[in-house]
C-alpha positions as CSV (number, residue, x, y, z in Angstrom):
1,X,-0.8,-5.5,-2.2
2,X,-0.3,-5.8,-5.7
3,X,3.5,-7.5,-5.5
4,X,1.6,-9.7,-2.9
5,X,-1.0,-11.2,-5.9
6,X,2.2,-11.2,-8.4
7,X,4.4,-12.9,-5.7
8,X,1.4,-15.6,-4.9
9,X,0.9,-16.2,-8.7
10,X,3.9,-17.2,-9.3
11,X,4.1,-18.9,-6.5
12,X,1.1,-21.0,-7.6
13,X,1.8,-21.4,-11.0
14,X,5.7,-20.9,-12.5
15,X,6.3,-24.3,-12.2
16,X,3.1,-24.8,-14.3
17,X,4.5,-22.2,-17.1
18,X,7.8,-23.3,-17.0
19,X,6.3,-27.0,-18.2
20,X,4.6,-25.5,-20.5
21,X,7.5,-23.4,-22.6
22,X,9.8,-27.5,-21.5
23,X,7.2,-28.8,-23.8
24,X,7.1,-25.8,-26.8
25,X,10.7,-25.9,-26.6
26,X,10.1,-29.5,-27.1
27,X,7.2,-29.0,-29.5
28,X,9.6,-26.5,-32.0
29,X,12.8,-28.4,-32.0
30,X,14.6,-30.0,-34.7
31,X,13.5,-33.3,-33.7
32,X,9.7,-32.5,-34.6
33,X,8.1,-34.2,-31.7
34,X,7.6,-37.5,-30.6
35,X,6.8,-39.8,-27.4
36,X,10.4,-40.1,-26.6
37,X,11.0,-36.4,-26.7
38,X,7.7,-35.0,-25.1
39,X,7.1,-37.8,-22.0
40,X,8.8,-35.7,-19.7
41,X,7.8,-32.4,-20.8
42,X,4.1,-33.9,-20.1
43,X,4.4,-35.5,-16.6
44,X,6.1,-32.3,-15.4
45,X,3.1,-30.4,-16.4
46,X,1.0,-32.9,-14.8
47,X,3.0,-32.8,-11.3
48,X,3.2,-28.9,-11.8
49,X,-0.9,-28.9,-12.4
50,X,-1.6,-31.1,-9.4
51,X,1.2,-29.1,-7.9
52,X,-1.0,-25.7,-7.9
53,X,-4.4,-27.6,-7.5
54,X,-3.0,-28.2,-3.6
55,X,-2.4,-24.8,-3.2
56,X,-6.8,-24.2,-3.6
57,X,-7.4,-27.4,-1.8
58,X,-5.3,-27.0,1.3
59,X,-5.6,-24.6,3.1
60,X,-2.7,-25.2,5.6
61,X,0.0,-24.9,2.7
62,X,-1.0,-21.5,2.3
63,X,-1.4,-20.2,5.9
64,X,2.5,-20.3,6.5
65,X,3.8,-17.8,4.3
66,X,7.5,-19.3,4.0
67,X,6.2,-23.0,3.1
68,X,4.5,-21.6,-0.3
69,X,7.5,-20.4,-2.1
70,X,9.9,-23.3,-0.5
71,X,7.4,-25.8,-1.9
72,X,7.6,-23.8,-5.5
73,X,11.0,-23.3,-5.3
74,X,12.0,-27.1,-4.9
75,X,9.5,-27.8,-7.6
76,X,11.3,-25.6,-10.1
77,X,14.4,-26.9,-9.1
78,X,13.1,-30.5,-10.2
79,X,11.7,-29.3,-13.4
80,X,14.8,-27.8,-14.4
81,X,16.8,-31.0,-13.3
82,X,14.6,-33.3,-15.1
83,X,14.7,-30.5,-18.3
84,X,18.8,-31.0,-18.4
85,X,18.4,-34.9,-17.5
86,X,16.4,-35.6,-19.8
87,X,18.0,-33.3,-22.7
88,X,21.2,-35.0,-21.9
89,X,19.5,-38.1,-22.3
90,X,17.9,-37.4,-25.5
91,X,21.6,-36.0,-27.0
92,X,22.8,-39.6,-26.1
93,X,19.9,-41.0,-27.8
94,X,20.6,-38.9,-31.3
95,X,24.6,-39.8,-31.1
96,X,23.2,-43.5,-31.0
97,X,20.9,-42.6,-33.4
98,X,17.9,-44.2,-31.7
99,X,16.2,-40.9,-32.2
100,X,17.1,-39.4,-35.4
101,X,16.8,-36.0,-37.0
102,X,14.1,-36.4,-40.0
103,X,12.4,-34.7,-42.3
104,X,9.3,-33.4,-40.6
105,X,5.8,-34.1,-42.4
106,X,3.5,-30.5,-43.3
107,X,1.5,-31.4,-39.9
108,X,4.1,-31.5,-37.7
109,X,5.5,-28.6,-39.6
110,X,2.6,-26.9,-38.6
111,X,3.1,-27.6,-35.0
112,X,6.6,-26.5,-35.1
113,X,5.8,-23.3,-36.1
114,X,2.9,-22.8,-33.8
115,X,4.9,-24.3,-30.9
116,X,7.4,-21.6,-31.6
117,X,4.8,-18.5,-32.6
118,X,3.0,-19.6,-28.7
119,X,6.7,-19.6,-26.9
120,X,7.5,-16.2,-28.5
121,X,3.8,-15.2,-27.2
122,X,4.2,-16.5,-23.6
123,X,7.9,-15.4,-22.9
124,X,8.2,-12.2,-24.1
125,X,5.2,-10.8,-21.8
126,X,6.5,-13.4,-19.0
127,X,10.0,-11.9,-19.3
128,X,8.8,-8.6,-19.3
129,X,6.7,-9.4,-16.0
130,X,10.0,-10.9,-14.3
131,X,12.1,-7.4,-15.4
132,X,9.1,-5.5,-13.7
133,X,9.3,-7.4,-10.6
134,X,12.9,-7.7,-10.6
135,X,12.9,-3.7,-11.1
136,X,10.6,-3.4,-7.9
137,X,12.3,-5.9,-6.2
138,X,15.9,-3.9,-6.4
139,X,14.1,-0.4,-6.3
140,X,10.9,-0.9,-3.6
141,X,13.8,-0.6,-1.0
142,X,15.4,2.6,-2.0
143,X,11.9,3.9,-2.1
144,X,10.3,2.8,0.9
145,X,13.6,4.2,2.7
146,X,12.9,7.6,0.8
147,X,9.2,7.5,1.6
148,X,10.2,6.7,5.8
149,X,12.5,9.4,5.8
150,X,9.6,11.9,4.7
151,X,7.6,10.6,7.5
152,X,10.3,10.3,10.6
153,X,11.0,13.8,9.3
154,X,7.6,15.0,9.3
155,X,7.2,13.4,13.1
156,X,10.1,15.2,14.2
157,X,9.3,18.8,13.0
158,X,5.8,18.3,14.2
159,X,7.3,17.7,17.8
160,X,8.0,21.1,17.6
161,X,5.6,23.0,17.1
162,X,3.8,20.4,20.2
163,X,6.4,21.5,22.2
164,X,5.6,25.2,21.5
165,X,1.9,24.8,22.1
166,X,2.2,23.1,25.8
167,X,4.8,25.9,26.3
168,X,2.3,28.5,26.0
169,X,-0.6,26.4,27.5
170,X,2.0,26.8,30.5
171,X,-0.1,22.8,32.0
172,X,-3.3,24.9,31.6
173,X,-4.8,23.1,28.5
174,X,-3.6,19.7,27.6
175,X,-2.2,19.6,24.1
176,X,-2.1,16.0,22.8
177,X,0.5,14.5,19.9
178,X,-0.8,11.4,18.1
179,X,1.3,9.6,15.0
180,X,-0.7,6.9,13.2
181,X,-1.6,5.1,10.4
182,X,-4.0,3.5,8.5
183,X,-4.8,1.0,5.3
184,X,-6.4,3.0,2.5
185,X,-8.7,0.6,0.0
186,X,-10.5,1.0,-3.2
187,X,-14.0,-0.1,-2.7
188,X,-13.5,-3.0,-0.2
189,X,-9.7,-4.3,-0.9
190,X,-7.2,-2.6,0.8
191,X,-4.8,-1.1,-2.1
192,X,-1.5,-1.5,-0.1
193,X,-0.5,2.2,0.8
194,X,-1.3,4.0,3.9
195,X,-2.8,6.9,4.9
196,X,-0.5,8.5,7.6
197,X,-1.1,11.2,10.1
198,X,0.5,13.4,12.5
199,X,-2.3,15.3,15.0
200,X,-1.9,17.5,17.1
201,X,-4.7,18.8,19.3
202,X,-6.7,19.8,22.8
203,X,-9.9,20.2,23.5
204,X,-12.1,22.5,26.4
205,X,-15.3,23.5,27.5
206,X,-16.0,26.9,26.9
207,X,-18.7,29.5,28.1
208,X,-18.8,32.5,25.8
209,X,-17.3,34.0,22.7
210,X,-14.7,35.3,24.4
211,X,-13.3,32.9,25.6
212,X,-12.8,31.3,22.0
213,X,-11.5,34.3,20.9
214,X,-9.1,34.1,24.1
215,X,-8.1,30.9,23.0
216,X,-7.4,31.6,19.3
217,X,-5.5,34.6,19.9
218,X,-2.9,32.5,22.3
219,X,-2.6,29.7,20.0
220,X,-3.0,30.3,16.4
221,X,-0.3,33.0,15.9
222,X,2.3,30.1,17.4
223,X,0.8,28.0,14.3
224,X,0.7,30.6,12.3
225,X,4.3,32.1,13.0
226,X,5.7,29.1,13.5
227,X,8.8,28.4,10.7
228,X,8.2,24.7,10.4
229,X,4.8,25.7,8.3
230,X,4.6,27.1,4.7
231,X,1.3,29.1,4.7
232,X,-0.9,27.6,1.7
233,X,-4.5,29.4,2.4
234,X,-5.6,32.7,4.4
235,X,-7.4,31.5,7.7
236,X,-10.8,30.7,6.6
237,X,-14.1,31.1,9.1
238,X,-16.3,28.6,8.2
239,X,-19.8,30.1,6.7
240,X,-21.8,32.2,7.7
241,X,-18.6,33.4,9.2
242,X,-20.1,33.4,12.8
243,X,-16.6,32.4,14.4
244,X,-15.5,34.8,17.0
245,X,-18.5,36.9,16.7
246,X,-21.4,34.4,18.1
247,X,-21.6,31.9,20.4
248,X,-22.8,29.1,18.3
249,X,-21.3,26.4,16.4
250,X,-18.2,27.5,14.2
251,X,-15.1,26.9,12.9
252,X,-12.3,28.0,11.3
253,X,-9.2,27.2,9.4
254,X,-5.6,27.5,7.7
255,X,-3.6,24.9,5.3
256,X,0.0,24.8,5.1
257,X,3.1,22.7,4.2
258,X,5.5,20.8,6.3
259,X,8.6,22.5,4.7
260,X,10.9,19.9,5.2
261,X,8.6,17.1,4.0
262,X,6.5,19.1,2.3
263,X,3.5,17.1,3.7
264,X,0.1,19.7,3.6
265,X,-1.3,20.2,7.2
266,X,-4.4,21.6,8.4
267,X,-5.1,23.9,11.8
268,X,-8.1,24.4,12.6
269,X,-10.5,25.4,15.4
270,X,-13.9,24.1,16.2
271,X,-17.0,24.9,18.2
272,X,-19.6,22.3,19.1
273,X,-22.3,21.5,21.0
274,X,-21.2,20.1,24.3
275,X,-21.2,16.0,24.5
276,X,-24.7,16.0,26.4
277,X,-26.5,18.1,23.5
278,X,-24.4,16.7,20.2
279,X,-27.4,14.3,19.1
280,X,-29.7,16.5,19.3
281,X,-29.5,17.5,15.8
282,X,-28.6,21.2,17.1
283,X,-24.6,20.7,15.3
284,X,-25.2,23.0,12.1
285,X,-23.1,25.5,11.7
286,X,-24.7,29.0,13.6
287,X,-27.1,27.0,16.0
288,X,-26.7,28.9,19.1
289,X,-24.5,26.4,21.7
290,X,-27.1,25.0,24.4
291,X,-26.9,25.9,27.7
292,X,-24.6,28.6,27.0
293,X,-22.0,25.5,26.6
294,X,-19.4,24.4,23.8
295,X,-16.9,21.9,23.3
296,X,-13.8,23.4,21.5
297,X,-11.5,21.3,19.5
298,X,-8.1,22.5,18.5
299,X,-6.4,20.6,15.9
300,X,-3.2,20.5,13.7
301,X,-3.2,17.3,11.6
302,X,-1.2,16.4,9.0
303,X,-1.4,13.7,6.6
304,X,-0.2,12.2,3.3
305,X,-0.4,8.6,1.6
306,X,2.5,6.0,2.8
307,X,4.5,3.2,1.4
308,X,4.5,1.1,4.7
309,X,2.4,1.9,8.4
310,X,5.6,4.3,9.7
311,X,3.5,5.1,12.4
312,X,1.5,3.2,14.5
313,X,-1.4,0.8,12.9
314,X,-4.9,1.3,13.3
315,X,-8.0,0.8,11.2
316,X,-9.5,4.7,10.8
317,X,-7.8,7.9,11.2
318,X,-10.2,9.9,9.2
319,X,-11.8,11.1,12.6
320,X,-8.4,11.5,14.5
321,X,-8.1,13.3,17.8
322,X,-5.9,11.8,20.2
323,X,-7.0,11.7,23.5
């Protein structure tokens, strides 16, 4: 996002700078300064002002995203033609001597020394924005490459340990696999990363405690044991540690690491209120389950922040289970 705003200044307004150091160039040379030597300097700045004024006034120049930096590019292009035209010119002009070198009076003096003290103050920060640019430009690649190796890598490990769990489900529960991404923003403006996700999970109805504890027992230990994941925490019931005790809501959890990509991933099992009593306000944690009925989730999601959408695009994954 932020070489986007970079990429669209420029594109708005180097012709406008580069007019601007033409005519402190102009402003700080021998010559002093004079109608003759500064005419051109001035109507470039003028085209290059009217030149970015379009880009807030017309909106179709801006929808096409080529069009914008053709329209700059050909406008540089002419200021630095016109900038060697026009020097040639005025080295024809001093070998004729129609302009001459003279000795500059204290006020233009003045301005000579500013003109130079302002063109030392706009380059070096503008060169040093070009070298940073230039830098990301030549290295954004290599990273990006880097940063969608982590994630094919993290896709194809996670396979599997999905392939494990359908193994054991043996087509009784049906285990889902979900890869996506989405935009992550500070306040309102997207920030230009990604937060992407791999999830694993099923869900089922269940009727009593043993039945979660049925269902933990055949899964977790292929999570658990499995040597794709680096254990990070000890599996942790959710308080007041009712989970596979009680039959009310609970949970329970384990983090660990992708070892190859070293992305952190999360199991963990849930048990809700089924879909008929979830808006009751009955979901805290060790209300008894209604009707002697819960929905169990079983999850393995893991996630990490992303140069580019490696997965597929969609607006929220903070709620993720594929169905």
């Amino acid at each position: 996002m932020l070489e986007g705003f970079v990429l669209l200044f420029f594109v708005i307004f180097s012709p406008l700078i580069l007019g601007v150091i033409f005519l402190l160039f102009r402003l700080s040379s021998r010559f002093g300064y004079s109608i003759t030597t500064i005419r051109i300097p001035l109507l470039v700045i003028a085209v290059a002002t009217i030149y970015a004024i379009c880009f807030f006034t017309n909106k179709s120049d801006i929808s096409s995203p080529t069009m914008p930096i053709w329209l700059c590019v050909i406008v540089l292009i002419a200021t630095i033609t016109s900038w060697i035209i026009d020097s040639r010119y005025l080295h024809r002009l001093v070998k004729k001597r129609v302009v001459t070198v003279k000795k500059i009076n204290s006020t233009r003096e003045v301005v000579k020394i500013l003109a130079r003290i302002i063109l030392v103050a706009v380059i070096a920060p503008l060169a040093t924005l070009i070298l940073g640019i230039l830098w990301l430009v030549v290295t954004n690649p290599i990273f990006d490459n880097l940063n969608h190796d982590k994630f094919t890598t993290l896709d194809t490990q996670m396979h599997g340990v999905y392939n494990n769990l359908k193994t054991a489900s043996n087509g009784v529960d049906n285990w889902n696999y979900k890869t996506v991404c989405s935009p992550n923003a500070s306040g309102w403006m997207p920030d230009g990363t990604y937060n992407c996700i791999v999830s694993i999970s099923t869900q089922k109805t269940v009727t009593s405690v043993e039945e979660i504890n049925s269902l933990q027992a055949k899964y977790y230990p292929i999570v658990d044991k499995n040597q794709t994941l680096k254990q990070k925490t000890e599996l942790d019931p959710e308080m007041p540690s009712d989970f596979g005790k009680n039959f009310v809501v609970s949970s329970t959890e384990k983090h660990y690491a992708e070892t190859s990509s070293k992305i952190e991933c999360r199991y963990l099992f849930e048990v809700n209120q089924s879909s008929k009593n979830r808006d009751k306000n009955y979901d805290s944690y060790g209300t008894i389950l209604i009707d002697s009925i819960g929905d169990v989730v079983i999850s393995i999601r893991c996630d990490d922040t992303a140069r580019q959408p490696w997965y597929e695009l969609v607006q929220n994954t903070s709620m993720l289970i594929p169905e």
